[in-house]
N, C-alpha and C positions, 0 to 999 in steps of 0.2 A: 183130691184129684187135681193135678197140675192144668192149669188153665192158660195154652200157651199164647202169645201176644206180640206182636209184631214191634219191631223195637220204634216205628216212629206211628205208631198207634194213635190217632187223632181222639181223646176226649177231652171235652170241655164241661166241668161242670157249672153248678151255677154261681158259685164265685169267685173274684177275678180273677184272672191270668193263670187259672187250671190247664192247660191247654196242651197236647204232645206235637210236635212236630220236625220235621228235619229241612233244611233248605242249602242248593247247590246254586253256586256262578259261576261263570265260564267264561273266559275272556280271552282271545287268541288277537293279538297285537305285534307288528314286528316280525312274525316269525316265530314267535313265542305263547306256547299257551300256560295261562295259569288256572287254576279251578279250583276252588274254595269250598268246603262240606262243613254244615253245622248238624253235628249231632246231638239231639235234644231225647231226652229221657230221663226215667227215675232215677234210675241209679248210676251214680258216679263212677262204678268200677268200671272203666274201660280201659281197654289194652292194647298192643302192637303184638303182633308176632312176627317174627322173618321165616322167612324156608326159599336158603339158599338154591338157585337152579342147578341142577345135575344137568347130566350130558339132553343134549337138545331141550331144554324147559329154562323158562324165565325165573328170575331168581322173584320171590312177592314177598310186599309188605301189608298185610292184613288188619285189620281195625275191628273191631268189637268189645261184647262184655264177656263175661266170666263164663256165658256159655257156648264161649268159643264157635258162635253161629258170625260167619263173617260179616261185616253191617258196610265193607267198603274195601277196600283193596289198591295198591299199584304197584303194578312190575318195572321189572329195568327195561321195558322197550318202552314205556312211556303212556303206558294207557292204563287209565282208572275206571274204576266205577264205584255206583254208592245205589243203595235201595230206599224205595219210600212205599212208606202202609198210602194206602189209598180206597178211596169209597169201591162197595163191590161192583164188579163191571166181569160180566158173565167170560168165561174161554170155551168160544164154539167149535174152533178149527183142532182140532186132536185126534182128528182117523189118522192111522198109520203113525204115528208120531212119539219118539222114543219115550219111554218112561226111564226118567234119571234123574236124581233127587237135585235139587236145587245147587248144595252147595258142593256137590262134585261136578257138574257142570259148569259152575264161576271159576274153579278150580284147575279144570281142563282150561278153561278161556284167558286166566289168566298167566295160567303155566305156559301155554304156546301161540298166543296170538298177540299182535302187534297194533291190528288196526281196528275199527269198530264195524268197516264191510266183512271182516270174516268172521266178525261177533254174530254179526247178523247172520250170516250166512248159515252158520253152528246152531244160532237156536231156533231157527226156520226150521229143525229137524227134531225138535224136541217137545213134547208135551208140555206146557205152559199154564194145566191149573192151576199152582201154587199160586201164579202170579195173578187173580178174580181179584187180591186185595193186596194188590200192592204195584209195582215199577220197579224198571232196572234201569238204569242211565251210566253209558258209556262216551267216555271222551277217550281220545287217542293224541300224542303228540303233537299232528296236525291240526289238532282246532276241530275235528268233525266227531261230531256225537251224534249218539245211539239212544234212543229212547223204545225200551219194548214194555208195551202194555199189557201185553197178552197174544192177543190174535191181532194187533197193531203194532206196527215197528216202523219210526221216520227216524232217517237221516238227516242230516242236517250240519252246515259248515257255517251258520253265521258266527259276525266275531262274538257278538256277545249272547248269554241263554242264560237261563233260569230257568229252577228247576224245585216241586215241591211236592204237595201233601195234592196233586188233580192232575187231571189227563187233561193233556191238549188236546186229544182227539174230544173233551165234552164241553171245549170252550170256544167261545167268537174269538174272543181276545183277553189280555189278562188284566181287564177291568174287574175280567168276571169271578176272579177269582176271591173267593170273601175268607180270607183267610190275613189279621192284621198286621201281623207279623211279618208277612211277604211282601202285601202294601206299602210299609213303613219300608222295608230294603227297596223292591221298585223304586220307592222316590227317591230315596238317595240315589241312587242309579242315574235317574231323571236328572236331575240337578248338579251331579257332578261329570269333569272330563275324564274320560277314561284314560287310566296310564293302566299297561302292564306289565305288572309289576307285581310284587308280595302284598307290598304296603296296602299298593290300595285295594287289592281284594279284601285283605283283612277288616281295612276301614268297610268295605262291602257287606262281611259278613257279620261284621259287628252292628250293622243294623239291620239284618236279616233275624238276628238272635234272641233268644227268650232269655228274659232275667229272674223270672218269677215262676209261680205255679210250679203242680205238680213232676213237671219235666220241663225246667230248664236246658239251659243248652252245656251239654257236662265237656265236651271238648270241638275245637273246632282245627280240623286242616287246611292247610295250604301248600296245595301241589304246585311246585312248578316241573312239566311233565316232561320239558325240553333237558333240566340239569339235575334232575330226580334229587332235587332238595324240596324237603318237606319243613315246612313250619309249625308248630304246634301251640294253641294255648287250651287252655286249661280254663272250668266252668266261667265262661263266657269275662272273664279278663283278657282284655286286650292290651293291657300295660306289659304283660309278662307271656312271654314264648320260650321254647326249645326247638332247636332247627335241626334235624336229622339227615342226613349224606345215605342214599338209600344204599347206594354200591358200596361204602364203607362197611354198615350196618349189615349186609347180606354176607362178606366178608368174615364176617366173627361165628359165624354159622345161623344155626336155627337157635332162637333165643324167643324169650316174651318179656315184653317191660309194661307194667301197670305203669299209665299213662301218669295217675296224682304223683305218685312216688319219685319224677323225674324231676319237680318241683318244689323250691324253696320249702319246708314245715309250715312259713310263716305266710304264705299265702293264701290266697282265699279259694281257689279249686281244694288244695291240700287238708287246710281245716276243715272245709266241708265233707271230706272223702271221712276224713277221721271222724267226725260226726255222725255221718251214716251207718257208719261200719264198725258202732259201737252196739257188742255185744249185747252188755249190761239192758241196754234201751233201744231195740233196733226196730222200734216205730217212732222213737222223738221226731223224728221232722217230718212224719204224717200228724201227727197229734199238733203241732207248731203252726202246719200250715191250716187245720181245720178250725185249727183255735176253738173260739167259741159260738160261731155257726152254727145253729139248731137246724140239723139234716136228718129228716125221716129214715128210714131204712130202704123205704122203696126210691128217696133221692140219690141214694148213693148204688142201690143197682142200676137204676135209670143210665145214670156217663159211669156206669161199668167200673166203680172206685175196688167190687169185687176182684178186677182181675187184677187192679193194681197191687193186691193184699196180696191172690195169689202169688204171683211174680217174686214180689219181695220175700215175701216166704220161703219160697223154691230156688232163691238163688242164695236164701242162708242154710236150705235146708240140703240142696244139689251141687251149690257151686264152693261155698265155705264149709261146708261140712259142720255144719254147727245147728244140729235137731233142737238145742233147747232155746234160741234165738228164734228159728224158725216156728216153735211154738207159742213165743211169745206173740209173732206178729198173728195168726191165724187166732187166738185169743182175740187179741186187737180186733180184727176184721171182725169176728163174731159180737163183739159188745156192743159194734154199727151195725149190722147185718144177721142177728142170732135168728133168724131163720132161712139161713144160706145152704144149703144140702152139699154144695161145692166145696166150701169152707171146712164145714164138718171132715169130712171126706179126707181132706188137706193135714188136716188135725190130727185127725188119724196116721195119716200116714208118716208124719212127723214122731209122733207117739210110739208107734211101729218100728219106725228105724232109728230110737230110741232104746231100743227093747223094753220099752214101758206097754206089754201087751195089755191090759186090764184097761189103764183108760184109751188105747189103740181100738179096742174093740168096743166099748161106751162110745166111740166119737162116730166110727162107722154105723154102729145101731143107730145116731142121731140122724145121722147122714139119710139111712133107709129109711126111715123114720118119714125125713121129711119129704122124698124120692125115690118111694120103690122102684122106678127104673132104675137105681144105678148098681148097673153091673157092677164095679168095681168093689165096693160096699159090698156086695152078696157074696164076691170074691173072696175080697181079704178075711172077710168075719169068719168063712168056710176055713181059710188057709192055717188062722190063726187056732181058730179051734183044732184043727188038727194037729198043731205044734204043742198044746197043752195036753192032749194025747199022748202023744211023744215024748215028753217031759214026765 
């Protein structure tokens, strides 16, 4: 059963530098704004997509992974945004309040709105559960950003902001924030003069960035929002970039470019990508990073290493199309976790769309097995039997 996970999913396990996060800087200097995103997660397939604007709609450039769920955006009027997972924090205000899926809503706002007051304005009108664990952060042209929590939304024009894994509404100030990766960028902050500029964001975000653990940081942008040039590098190397012309790029039509692929063979975002996304082995850099750590089963439910198994499975087994990988990994998971009902489940379902019914159906009975609630399991086992019926 797919176990879905928010791309900047906060776990920390208990050793080092396991940790997922994302972090944004904003700097409007001059007349100029630039604003910086580091995208940190497991997997390295990330991508761009363009969708030229038609008659009345802004032309967008999109950012995500392979399941095409947008993780960031900017149009040619000059306004971005980027989301963060975030601790649960309840949404009360929803009487009256439209129901409409998340990412047709960014969709509409990024296709037709220019500044971050009509952003606001737009999802004043919309139901906002999704957003209990997570943030949306909007910058525009001008320097003013948008930060909506849920049932809280502050504007805001200073030159400079930051932006991560906590609500300002649950802080004094951002001492309070215990998150060291953010710390570590603060003080560069602290300590240097601000130019705005590419440069120095980048110098910014390079010490905002994860090098290690579970979810490094697989690519980082840099907007500049005034000349819609985008900079790009690639897992967290800052020696090496690609600089994108957004109005050129929207020009050639609707296109998608995997982010590693725009990059040297011979670099280290690249080798990494090919590393990952090899069939053969496609848990070696879980097994690499657990090394030889002696971690109970109930350690690795504990920071949720479950969902990470999940994940990776589902995006060899959904996004690549590759069931006998994706049962590799779900194996994996289960030799850490063999009494996981979730995993099972997974396994199954791998197995299933396999057309390997016989161990499909063995993995769901484990599943039941371990968790008579799961409907799904009572589901397919029913489905399956009837297809042997039928056969």
């Amino acid at each position: 059963m797919k176990y879905l996970i928010s791309i900047c999913l906060t776990l920390v396990l208990i050793f080092p530098n396991m940790g997922m996060a994302c972090s944004m800087y904003k700097l409007t200097q001059n007349g100029k704004t630039i604003v910086g995103n580091n995208e940190d997660w497991t997997s390295p397939n990330g991508q761009f997509w363009f969708e030229p604007g038609e008659e009345n709609a802004f032309g967008v450039m999109y950012m995500g992974f392979l399941n095409n769920f947008a993780q960031g955006a900017i149009n040619e009027a000059g306004l971005m945004f980027d989301g963060f997972w975030e601790p649960y924090l309840v949404v009360k205000n929803t009487k009256d309040k439209l129901e409409i899926p998340i990412q047709d809503a960014l969709k509409k706002v990024m296709q037709t709105m220019s500044s971050v007051e009509e952003v606001q304005s737009y999802f004043n009108t919309i139901n906002l559960t999704i957003l209990e664990n997570g943030q949306l952060v909007f910058v525009d042209k001008s320097g003013t950003y948008l930060i909506i929590e849920g049932d809280n939304m502050f504007l805001g024009n200073e030159a400079e902001k930051t932006f991560s894994n906590f609500y300002y509404s649950q802080i004094n100030s951002l001492e309070d924030v215990e998150l060291p990766y953010f710390q570590k960028g603060q003080n560069f902050l602290a300590k240097t003069q601000k130019v705005g500029s590419m440069k120095y964001c980048v110098e910014a975000m390079a010490n905002f960035a994860q090098s290690g653990g579970i979810a490094p940081t697989q690519y980082t942008t840099i907007y500049d929002l005034n000349t819609l040039k985008i900079r790009v590098h690639l897992f967290h190397d800052y020696s090496n970039y690609i600089e994108i012309d957004l109005i050129s790029e929207l020009q050639k039509g609707n296109q998608r470019k995997m982010i590693a692929e725009l990059f040297p063979k011979n670099s280290k975002g690249y080798i990494h990508h090919k590393k990952y996304n090899n069939p053969e082995h496609p848990t070696l850099l879980l097994e690499e990073l657990i090394g030889d750590y002696e971690l109970t089963e109930q350690d690795f439910l504990n920071q949720g290493f479950n969902n990470i198994i999940n994940d990776l499975g589902y995006e060899w087994l959904m996004q690549i199309k590759n069931p006998k990988a994706a049962i590799k990994v779900f194996k994996y998971g289960l030799s850490l976790m063999p009494n996981n009902a979730n995993l099972y489940d997974s396994l199954g379902e791998a197995y299933y769309l396999s057309d390997d019914l016989n161990n499909a159906i063995k993995n769901y009975a484990q599943s039941l097995a371990l968790n008579p609630e799961n409907k799904n399991a009572i589901a397919m086992i029913s489905k399956i039997n009837q297809l042997r019926i039928e056969k």
